[in-house]
VODRENDREN-407038 format. One record per residue (C-alpha): residue number from 1; z, x, y. Coordinates in nm, 2 decimals, m for minus. Layout:
BEGIN
   fimi       pz       px       py
    NUM        Z        X        Y
...
This chain:
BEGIN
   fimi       pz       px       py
      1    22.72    12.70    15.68
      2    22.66    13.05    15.62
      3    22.84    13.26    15.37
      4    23.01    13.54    15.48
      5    22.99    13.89    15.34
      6    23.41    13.98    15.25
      7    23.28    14.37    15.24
      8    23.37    14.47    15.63
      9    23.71    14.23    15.62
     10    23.79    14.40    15.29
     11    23.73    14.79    15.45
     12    23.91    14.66    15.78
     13    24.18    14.54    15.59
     14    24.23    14.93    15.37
     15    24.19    15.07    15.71
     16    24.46    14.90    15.85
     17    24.71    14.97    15.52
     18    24.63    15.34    15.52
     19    24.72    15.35    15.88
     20    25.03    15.14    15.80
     21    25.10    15.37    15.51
     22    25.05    15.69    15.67
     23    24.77    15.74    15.47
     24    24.45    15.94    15.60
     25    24.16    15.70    15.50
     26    23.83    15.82    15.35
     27    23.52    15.62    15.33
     28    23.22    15.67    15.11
     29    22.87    15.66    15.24
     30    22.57    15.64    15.02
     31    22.29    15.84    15.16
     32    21.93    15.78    15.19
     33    21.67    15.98    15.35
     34    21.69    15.67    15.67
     35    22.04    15.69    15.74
     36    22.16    15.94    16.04
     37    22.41    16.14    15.89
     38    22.48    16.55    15.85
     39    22.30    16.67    15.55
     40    22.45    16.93    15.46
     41    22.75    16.75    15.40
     42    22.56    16.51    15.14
     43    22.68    16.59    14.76
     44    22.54    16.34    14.50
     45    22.36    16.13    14.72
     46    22.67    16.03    14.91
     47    22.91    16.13    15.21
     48    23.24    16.10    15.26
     49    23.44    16.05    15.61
     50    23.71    16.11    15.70
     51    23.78    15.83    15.95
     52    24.16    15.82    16.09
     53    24.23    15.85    16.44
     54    24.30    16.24    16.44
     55    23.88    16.28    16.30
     56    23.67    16.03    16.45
     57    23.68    15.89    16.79
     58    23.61    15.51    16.89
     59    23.57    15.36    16.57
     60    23.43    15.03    16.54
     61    23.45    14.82    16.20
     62    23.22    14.54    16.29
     63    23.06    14.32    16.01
     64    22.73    14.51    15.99
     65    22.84    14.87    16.08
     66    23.09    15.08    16.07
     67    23.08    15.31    16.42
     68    23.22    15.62    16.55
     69    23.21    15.94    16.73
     70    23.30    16.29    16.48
     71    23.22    16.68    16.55
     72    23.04    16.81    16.29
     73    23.07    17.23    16.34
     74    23.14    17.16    16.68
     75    22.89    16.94    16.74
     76    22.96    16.57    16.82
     77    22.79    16.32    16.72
     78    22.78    15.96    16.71
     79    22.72    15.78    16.36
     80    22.65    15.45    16.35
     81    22.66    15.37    15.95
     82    22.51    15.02    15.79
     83    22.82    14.85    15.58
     84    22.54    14.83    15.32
     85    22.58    15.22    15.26
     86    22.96    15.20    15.26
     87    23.02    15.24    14.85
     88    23.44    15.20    14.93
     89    23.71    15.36    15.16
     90    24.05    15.45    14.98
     91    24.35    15.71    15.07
     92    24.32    16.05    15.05
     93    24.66    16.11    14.94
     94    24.70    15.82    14.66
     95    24.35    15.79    14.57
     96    24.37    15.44    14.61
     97    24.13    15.17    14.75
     98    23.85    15.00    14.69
     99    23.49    15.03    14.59
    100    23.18    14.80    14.63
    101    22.90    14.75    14.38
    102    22.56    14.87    14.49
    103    22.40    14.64    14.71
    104    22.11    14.53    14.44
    105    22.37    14.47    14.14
    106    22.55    14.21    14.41
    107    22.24    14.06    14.43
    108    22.18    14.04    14.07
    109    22.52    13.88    13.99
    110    22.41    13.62    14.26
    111    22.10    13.58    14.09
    112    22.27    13.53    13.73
    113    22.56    13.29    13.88
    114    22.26    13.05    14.08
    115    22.05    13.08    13.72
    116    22.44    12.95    13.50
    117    22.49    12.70    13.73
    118    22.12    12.55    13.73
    119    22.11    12.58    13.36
    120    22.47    12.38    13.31
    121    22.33    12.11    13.57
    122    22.01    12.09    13.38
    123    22.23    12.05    13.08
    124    22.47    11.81    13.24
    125    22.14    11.59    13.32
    126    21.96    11.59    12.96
    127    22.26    11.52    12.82
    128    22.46    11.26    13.01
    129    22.82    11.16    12.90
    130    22.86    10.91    12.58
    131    22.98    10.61    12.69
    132    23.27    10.36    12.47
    133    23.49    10.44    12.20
    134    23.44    10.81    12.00
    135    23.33    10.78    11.66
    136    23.47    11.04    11.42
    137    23.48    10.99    11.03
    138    23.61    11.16    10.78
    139    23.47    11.34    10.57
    140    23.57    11.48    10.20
């Protein structure tokens, strides 16, 4: 059974409160020289969209984009956005939302967490459980 990436149910699920809220969600792109996005809008090495209904057009959330049609100075065009780049997606008007560790730290905690367990199963096995009574003294 495969595990699941959380990160497009998590920017679904903001998405949908923002909309429920009133809200104008934002989302945060990081940019790199491959992905198809206006540069001249880049500041920082990211983007930010603006990505309610009344901006974008036929926005998709799917689990390994995030899709839609915007006019850029009058020009449309269609982005089509890896949820790799997406760095978080919040409200404009409350700041609120969430954001997403870089893709390579992710990996490194996963790294770290597979290395702890490993090292408390090799532990486990070196040093099995004592068996019968405990034996504590006193000492003075």
């Amino acid at each position: 059974m495969s595990n699941n990436s959380t990160k497009p149910y998590l920017i679904r699920s903001i998405y949908e409160w923002c909309i429920d809220s009133g809200f104008t969600p934002f989302v945060s792109i990081k940019a790199y020289p491959e992905l198809d996005v206006p540069m001249e809008y880049i500041k920082n090495g990211e983007i930010v969209f603006n990505i309610s209904a009344n901006a974008v057009h036929g926005l998709i959330i799917n689990n390994e984009s995030l899709s839609f049609d915007a006019r850029f100075n009058g020009i449309s065009r269609k982005l089509d956005i890896p949820l790799d780049a997406v760095k978080g997606i919040f409200a404009k008007e409350v700041n609120q939302g969430i954001a997403f560790p870089p893709e390579d730290e992710e990996i490194k905690d996963e790294i770290t967490n597979e290395q702890s367990r490993d090292a408390v199963q090799d532990s486990i096995a070196t040093h099995p459980k004592a068996s019968g009574k405990p034996k504590l003294r006193i000492i003075k």
